[in-house]
C-alpha positions, 0 to 999 in steps of 0.5 A, a space after each residue: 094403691 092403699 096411698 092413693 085410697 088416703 089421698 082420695 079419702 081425704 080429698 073426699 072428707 075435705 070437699 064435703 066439709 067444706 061444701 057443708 061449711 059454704 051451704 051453711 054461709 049461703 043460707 046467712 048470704 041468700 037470707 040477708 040478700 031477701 032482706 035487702 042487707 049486703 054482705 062485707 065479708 065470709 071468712 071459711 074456717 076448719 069448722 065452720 064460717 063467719 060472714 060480716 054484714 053491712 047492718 046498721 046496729 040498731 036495725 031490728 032484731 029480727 032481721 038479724 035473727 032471721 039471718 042467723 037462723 038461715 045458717 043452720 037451717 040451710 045447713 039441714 036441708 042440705 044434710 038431708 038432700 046430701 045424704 040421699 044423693 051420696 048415700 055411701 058417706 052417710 056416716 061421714 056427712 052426718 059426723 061433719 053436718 053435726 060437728 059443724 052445727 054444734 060448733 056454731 051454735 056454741 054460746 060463743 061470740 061472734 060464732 052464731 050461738 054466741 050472736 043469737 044468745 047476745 040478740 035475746 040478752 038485746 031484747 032484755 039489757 041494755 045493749 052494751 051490758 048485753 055485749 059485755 055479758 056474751 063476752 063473760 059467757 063465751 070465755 066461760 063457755 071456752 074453759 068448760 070444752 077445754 075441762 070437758 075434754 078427755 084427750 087433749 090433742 092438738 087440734 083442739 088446742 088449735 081450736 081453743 086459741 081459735 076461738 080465745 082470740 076471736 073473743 078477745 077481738 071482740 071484747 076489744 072492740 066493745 067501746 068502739 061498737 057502742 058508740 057507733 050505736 050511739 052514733 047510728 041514733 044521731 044519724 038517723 031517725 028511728 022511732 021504736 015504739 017503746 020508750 024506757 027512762 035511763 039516767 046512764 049513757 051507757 044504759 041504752 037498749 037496741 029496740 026502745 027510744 030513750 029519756 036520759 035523765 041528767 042533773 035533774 032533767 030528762 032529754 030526748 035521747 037525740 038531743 042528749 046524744 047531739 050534745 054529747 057528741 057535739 060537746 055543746 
């Protein structure tokens, strides 16, 4: 008996975080789905999901925001709503809402924390520059929960490699995600209301039209990025 009270306890905390882990991704998928955004691709993990989307990288910030806001948002008013339907698992509802929530909220690339901080870094740095500094904060971010930790278990070693891998992942593919940027600017016609002289191609931001100053002479941003791209 006492056995079968495990298994059921279990299965009991099992579907309550993952159910906390899926409203959490419903509030990104609905949010993104209103703004007329599809949805790549939801991964589920032990503490938490990331979900891809078929953005353009030089939409506007605050679309993006706004989805990534809607996560944690969902996620309480579900928390709330939750804890009044299963009053008897309060305790375990809010250990595993709170858990989930900090943990997402980590500034650490690309867990949503890490995507908010680098979307305000957007707003003030240049894009790259931005990626490349979550990068920085998100592995310094790693090493002070690893050094924070009294007890070492396996699970957060688990976790740790987790999250060590997802950045890495991320800063590999840096170079590859900028020129797409750049690339977006060829492709389409975008007409951001603020514009910044630069004199270095890796110095765009995501929300301002751009000179680029080179030899002595300032291009417009398309006609230096077809050049570049088209090797004229």
């Amino acid at each position: 008996m006492g056995l079968i009270t495990i298994i059921i306890g279990s299965f009991k905390e099992y579907i309550i975080l993952n159910t906390i882990i899926i409203i959490h991704e419903l509030g990104h998928f609905m949010t993104a789905k209103i703004l007329g955004i599809n949805v790549k691709y939801i991964y589920i993990y032990p503490l938490g999901g990331i979900s891809k989307f078929n953005m353009l990288l030089n939409d506007y910030i605050w679309k993006e925001l706004l989805i990534l806001l809607a996560g944690p948002l969902t996620q309480n008013i579900a928390y709330i709503i939750l804890i009044n339907i299963f009053y008897r698992d309060r305790e375990v509802i809010l250990i595993y809402h709170l858990s989930i929530l900090i943990f997402n909220l980590l500034p650490i690339y690309p867990l949503d924390g890490g995507r908010i901080v680098n979307l305000l870094f957007n707003i003030f740095i240049p894009y790259k520059k931005s990626l490349q500094l979550i990068v920085k904060i998100s592995y310094i971010t790693t090493l002070i929960i690893f050094i924070i930790q009294k007890n070492i278990t396996i699970n957060i070693i688990v976790m740790l490699l987790f999250l060590l891998i997802l950045i890495h992942k991320e800063e590999g593919k840096i170079n590859f995600i900028y020129n797409k940027f750049l690339l977006e600017r060829v492709m389409n016609n975008y007409n951001f209301k603020r514009r910044k002289k630069i004199n270095n191609i890796n110095n765009f931001y995501r929300s301002k039209t751009h000179l680029i100053k080179e030899n002595g002479k300032y291009y417009e941003e398309k006609e230096y990025l077809i050049k570049k791209y088209h090797g004229i």
